[in-house]
C-alpha positions as CSV (number, residue, x, y, z in Angstrom):
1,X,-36.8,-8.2,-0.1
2,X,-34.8,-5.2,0.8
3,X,-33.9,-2.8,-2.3
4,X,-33.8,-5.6,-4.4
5,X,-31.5,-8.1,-2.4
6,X,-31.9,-11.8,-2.8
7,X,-33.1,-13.6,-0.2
8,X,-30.2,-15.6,-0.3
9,X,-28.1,-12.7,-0.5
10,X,-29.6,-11.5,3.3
11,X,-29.3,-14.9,4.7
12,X,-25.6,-15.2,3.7
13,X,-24.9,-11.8,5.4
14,X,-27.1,-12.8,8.4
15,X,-25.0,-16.3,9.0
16,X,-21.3,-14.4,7.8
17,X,-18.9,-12.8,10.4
18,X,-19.9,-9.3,11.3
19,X,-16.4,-8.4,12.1
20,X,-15.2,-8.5,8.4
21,X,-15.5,-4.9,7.1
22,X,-17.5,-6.2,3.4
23,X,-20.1,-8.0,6.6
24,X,-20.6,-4.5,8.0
25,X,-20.7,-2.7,4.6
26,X,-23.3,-5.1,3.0
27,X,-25.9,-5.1,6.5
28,X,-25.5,-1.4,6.4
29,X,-26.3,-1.5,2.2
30,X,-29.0,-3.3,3.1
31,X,-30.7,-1.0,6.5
32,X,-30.2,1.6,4.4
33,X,-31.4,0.7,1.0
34,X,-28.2,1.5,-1.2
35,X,-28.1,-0.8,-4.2
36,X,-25.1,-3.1,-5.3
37,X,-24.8,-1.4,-8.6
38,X,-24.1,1.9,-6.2
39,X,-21.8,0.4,-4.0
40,X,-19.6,-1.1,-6.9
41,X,-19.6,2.2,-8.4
42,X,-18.2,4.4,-5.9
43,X,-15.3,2.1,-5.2
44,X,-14.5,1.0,-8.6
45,X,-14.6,-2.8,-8.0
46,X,-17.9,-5.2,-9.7
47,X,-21.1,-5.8,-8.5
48,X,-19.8,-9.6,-7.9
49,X,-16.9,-8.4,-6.0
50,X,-19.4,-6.7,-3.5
51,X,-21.6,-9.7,-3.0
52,X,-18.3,-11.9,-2.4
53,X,-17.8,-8.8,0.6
54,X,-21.5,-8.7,2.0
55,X,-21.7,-12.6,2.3
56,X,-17.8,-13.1,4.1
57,X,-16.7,-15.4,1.3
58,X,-13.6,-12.2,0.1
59,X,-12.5,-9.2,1.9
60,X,-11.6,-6.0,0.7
61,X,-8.0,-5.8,-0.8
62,X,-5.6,-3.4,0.9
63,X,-6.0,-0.9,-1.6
64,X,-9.2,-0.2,-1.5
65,X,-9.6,-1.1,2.4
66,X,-9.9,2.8,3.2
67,X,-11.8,3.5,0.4
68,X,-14.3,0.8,2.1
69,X,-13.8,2.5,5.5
70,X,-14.8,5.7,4.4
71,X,-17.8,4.7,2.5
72,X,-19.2,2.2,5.3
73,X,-19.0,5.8,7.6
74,X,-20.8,7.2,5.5
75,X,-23.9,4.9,5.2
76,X,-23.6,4.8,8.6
77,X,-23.6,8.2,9.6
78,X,-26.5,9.7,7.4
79,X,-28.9,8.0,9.4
């Protein structure tokens, strides 16, 4: 298990459309070892709001799309 994901939780991102910004956010999460609890943190939303975003079933609202944006550039740049 990656950093404490669920197997479930890595199978659902796996099978979920990589297109959606939450997709891309939770497979970078996950490469990169950055925790849930982390994630909901920095952009102010629950942990259960995050897994709804890594497995496709919700998408970031509007308002804190850019928010989003900037923090999946960031995973995504420091390695």
């Amino acid at each position: 298990m990656i950093y404490g994901y669920s197997a479930r939780l890595i199978e659902l991102n796996k099978k979920a459309d990589v297109r959606l910004l939450g997709v891309r956010l939770g497979r970078a999460c996950m490469k990169n070892n950055v925790p849930v609890s982390l994630v909901a943190t920095k952009l102010g939303v629950s942990r259960q709001t995050i897994y709804n975003w890594f497995c496709g079933t919700h998408s970031p609202k509007p308002t804190v799309g850019r928010q989003v944006l900037a923090y999946y550039t960031t995973i995504t740049a420091s390695k």
